[in-house]
MDTraj code that builds the backbone (N, CA, C; nanometers):
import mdtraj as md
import numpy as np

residues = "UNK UNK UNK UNK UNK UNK UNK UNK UNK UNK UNK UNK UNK UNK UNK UNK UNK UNK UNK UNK UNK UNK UNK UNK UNK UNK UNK UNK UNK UNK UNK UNK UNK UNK UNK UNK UNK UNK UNK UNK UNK UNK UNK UNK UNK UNK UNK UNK UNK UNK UNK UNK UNK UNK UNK UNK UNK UNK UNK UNK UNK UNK UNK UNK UNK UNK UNK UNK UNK UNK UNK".split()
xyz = np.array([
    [-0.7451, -1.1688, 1.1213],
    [-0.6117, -1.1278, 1.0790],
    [-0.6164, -1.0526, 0.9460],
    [-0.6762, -1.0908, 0.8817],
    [-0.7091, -0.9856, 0.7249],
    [-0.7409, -0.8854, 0.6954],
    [-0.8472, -0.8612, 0.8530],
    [-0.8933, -0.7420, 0.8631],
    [-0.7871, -0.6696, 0.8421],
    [-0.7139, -0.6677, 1.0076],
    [-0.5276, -0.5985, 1.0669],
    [-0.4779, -0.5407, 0.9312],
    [-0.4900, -0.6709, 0.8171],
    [-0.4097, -0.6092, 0.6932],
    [-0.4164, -0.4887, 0.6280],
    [-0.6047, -0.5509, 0.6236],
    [-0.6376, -0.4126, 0.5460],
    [-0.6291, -0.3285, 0.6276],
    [-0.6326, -0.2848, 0.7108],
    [-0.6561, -0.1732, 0.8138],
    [-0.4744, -0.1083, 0.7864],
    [-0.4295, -0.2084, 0.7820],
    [-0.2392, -0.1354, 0.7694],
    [-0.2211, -0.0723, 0.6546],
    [-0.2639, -0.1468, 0.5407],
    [-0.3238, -0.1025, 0.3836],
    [-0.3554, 0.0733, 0.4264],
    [-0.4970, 0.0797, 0.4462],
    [-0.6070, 0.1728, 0.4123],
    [-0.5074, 0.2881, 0.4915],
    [-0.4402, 0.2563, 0.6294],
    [-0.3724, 0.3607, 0.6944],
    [-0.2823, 0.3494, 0.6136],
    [-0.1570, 0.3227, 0.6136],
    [-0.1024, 0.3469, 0.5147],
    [-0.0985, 0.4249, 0.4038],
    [-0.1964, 0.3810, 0.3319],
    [-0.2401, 0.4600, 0.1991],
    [-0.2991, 0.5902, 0.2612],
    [-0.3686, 0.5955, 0.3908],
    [-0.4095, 0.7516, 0.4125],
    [-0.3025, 0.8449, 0.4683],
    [-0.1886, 0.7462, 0.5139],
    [-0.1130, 0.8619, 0.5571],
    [-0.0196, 0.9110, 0.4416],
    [0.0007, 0.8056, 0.3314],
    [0.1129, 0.8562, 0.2597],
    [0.0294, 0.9850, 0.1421],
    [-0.1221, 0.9231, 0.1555],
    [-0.1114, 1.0835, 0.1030],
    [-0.1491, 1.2201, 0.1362],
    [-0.1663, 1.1957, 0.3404],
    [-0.1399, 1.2943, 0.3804],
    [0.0044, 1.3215, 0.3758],
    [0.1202, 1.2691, 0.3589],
    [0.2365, 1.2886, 0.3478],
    [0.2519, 1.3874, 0.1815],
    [0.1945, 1.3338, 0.1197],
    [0.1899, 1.3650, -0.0071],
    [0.1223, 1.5285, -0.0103],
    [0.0338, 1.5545, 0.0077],
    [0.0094, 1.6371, 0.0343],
    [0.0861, 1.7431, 0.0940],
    [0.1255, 1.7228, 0.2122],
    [0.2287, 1.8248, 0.3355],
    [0.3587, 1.8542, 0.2514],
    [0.3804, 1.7452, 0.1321],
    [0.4996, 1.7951, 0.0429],
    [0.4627, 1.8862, -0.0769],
    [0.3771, 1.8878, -0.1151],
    [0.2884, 1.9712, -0.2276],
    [0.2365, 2.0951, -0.2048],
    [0.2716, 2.0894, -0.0669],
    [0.2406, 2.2465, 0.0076],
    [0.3339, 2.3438, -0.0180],
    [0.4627, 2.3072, 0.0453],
    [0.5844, 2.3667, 0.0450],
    [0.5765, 2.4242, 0.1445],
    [0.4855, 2.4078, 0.2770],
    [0.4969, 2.4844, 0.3927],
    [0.5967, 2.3843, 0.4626],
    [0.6661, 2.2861, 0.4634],
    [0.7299, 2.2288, 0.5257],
    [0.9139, 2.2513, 0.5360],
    [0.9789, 2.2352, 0.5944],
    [1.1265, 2.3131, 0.5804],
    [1.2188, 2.1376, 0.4797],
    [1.3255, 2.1869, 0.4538],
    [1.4009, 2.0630, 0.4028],
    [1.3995, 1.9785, 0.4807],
    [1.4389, 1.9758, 0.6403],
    [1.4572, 1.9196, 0.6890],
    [1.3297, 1.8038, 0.7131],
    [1.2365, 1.8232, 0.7550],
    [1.1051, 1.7841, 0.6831],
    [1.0456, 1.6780, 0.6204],
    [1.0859, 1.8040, 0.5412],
    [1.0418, 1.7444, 0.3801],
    [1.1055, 1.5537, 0.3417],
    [1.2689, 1.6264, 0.3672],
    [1.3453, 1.4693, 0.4236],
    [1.2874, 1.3709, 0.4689],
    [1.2397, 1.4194, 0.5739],
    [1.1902, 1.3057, 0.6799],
    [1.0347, 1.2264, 0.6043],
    [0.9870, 1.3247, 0.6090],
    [0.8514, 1.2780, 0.5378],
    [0.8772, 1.1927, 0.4318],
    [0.9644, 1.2716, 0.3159],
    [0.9626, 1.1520, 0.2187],
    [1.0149, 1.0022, 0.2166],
    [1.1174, 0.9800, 0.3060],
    [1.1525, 0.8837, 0.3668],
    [1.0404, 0.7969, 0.4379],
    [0.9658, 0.8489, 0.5146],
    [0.8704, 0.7833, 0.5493],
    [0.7501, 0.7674, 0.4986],
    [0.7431, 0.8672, 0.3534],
    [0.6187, 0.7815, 0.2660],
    [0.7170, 0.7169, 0.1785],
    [0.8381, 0.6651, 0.1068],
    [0.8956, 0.5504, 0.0856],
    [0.8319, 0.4569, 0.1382],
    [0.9270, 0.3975, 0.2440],
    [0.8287, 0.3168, 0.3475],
    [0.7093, 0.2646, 0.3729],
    [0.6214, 0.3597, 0.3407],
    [0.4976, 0.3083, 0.2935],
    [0.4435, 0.2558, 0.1585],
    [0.4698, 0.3537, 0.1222],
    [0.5073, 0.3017, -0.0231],
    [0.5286, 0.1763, -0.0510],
    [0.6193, 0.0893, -0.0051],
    [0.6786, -0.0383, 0.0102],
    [0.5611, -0.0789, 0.0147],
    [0.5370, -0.0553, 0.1545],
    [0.4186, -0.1400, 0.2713],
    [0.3026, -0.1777, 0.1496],
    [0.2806, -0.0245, 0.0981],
    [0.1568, -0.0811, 0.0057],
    [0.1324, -0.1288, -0.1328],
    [0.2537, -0.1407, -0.1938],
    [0.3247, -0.1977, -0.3515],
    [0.3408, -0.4005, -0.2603],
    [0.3686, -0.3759, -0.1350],
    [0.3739, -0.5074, -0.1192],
    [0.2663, -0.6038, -0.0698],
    [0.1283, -0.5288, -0.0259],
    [0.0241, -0.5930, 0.0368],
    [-0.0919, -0.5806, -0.1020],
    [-0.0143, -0.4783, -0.1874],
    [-0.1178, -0.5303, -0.3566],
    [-0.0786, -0.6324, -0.4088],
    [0.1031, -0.6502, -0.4268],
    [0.0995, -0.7796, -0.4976],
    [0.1180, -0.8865, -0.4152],
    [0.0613, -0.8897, -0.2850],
    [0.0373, -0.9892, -0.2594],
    [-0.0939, -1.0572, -0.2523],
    [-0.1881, -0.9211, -0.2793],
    [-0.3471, -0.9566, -0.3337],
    [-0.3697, -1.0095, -0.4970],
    [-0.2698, -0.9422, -0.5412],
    [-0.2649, -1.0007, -0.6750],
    [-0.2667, -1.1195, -0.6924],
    [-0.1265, -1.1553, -0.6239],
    [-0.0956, -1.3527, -0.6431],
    [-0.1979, -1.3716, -0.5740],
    [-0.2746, -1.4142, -0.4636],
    [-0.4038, -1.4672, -0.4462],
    [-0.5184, -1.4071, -0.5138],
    [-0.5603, -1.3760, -0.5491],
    [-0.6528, -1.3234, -0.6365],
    [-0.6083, -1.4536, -0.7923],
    [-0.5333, -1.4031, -0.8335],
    [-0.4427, -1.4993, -0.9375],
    [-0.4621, -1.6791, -0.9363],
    [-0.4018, -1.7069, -0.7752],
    [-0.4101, -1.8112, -0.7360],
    [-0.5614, -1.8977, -0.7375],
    [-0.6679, -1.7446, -0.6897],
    [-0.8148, -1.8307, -0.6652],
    [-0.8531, -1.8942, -0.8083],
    [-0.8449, -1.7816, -0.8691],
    [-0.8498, -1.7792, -1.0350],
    [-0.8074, -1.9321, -1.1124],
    [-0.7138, -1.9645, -1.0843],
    [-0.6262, -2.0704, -1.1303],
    [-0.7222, -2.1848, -1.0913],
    [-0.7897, -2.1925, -0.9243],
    [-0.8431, -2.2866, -0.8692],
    [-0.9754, -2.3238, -0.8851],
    [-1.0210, -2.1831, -0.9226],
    [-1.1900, -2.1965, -0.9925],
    [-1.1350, -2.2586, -1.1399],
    [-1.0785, -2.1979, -1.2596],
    [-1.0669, -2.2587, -1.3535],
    [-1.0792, -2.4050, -1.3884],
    [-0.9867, -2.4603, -1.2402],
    [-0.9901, -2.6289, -1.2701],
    [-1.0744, -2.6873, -1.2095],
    [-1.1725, -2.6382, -1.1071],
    [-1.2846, -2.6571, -1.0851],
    [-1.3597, -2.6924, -1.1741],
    [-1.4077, -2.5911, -1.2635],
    [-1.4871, -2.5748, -1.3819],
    [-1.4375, -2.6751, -1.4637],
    [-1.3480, -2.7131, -1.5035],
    [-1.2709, -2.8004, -1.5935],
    [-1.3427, -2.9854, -1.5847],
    [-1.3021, -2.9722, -1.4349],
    [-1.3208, -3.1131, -1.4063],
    [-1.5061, -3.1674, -1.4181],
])
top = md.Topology()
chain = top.add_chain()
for i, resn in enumerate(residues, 1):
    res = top.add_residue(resn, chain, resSeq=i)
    for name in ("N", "CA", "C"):
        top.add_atom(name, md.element.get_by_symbol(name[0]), res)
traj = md.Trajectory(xyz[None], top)
């Protein structure tokens, strides 16, 4: 299942900056352009929300080794 994640991650992140790109062109019409950016939003989300959710675990392990070490 973690894999799936990253795999939604890595696509994600490759499409929004092929999205990114196709807007930096200016070969695209408004109408477009619209659409696209709307749908790298969206991703956007997707991938602001599968970092901080690596963060808090990452964070979390952190916390758990510490008191490891402690005891």
């Amino acid at each position: 299942m973690g894999k799936k994640k990253e795999n939604n991650f890595e696509s994600s992140l490759s499409r929004l900056e092929e999205i990114s790109g196709q807007l930096e062109s200016g070969e695209v019409g408004l109408e477009e352009s619209i659409r696209l950016y709307e749908e790298g939003i969206e991703l956007a989300k997707i991938c602001y929300s599968t970092l901080k959710n690596a963060e808090l675990k990452v964070t979390e392990l952190k916390k758990q080794l510490e008191e490891n070490i402690k005891q």
